[in-house]
N, C-alpha and C positions, 0 to 999 in steps of 0.2 A: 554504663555499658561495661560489661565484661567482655575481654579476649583471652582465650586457653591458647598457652601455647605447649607444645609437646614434642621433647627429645627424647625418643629409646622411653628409657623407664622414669624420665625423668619429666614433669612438667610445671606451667608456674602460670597462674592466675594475673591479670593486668586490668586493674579495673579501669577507668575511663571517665573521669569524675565531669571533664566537661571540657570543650573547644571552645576557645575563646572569640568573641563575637568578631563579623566582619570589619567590625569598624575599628579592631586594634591594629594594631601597626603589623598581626604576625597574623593572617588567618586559617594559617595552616597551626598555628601552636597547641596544641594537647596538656591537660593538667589531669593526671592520675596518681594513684599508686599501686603497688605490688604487693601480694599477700604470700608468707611464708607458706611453709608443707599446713601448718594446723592451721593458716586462716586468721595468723596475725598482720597487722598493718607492718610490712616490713622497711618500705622506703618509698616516697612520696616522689612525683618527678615531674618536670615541666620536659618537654620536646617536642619537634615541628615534624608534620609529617610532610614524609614526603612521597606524591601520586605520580605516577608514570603511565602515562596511558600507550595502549598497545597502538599501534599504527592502524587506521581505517581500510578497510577492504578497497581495494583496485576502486576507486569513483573515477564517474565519468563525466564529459562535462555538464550531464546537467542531476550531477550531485546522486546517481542512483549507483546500485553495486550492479558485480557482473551478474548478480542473480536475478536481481530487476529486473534487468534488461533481458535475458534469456525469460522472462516469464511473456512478452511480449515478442518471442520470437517465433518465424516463423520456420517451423523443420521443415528439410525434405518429408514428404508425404501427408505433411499436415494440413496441406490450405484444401488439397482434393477432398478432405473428410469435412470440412469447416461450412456451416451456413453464411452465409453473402451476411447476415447479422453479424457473425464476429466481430467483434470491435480490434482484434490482431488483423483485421482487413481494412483497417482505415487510412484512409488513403494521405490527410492530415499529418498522419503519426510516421506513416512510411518518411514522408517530404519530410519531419522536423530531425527523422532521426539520421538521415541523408543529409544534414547540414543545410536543407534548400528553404531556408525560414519563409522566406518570398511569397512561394507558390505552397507552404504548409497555411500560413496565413488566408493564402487564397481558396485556399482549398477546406478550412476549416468556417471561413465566413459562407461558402455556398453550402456544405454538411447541416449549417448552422438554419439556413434560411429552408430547407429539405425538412427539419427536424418541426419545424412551426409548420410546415404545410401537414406533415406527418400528425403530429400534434391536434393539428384541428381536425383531420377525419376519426380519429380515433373518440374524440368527441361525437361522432355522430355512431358510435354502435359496432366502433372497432374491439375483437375479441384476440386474448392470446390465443397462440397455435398448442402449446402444448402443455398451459396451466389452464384449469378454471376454478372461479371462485367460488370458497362455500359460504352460502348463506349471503346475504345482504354485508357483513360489516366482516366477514372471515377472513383467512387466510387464503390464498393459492395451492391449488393442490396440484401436481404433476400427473397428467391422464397420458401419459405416454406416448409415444411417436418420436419422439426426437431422438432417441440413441437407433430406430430402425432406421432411419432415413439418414443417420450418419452412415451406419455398416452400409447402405447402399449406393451412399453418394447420390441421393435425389434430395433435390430443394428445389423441386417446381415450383411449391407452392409457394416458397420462402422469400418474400421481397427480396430485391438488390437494393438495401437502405444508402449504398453508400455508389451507386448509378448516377448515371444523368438524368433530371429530370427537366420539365418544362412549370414553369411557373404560370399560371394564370394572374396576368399583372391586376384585375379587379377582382380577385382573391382575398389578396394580404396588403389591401391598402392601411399605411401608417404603419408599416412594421418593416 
């Protein structure tokens, strides 16, 4: 590996002949040499490098940045334009990020048991709202409605995924 370094008008080639493996006593140690102005071998060198890492962005406790976390947040005026789908709507995520492990858990096991009932109708001839598919084996194409129904703030149609619902106990027997 070669490194250029460069003062003013002045510079100096550092080749990098090779790091010595982890299993020696030094595994930061470096074995190169230095090449004069014409590209002769001027001095050969053994030295350890040494890495300084910059300090981590603001973490939080559970190891994200503040950017993370503001990606999941919720602004003034945003939840009014938001379909009830949102996943910044979840009810789990509110509770875990409250500290309230308890009731995020509890709330994540009913979302959970919702998701399988969901699951099986969808099964029977359930269609996206605002993708349909092309062809048999294609992609999802975007047929529109969802950014007008945002500018209006209507989601009649738009399930409340994360609602109360009732469970039919001869439904989802063994699950």
């Amino acid at each position: 590996m070669m490194v250029k370094f460069s003062s003013g008008a002045r510079s100096q080639q550092i080749y990098i002949i090779s790091f010595l493996s982890i299993l020696d006593r030094n595994p930061h140690q470096v074995h190169g040499f230095v090449e004069d102005v014409v590209g002769k071998k001027a001095k050969s060198f053994r030295c350890f490098l040494v890495v300084e890492r910059s300090k981590p962005p603001n973490i939080t406790r559970y190891n994200l940045t503040s950017f993370a976390i503001t990606l999941n947040e919720l602004t003034p005026g945003l939840q009014e334009k938001l379909p009830p789908t949102d996943s910044r709507l979840r009810p789990d995520q509110r509770h875990l990020e409250n500290g309230e492990y308890e009731k995020a858990n509890v709330e994540k096991q009913r979302l959970e048991r919702r998701q399988r009932m969901s699951r099986k109708l969808q099964e029977n001839g359930w269609k996206p709202r605002w993708f349909e598919k092309e062809g048999e084996d294609g992609p999802f194409r975007y047929v529109g409605g969802y950014w007008e129904s945002r500018k209006q703030g209507k989601w009649d149609e738009c399930p409340n995924i994360f609602g109360e619902f009732t469970e039919a106990p001869d439904t989802f027997e063994g699950s």
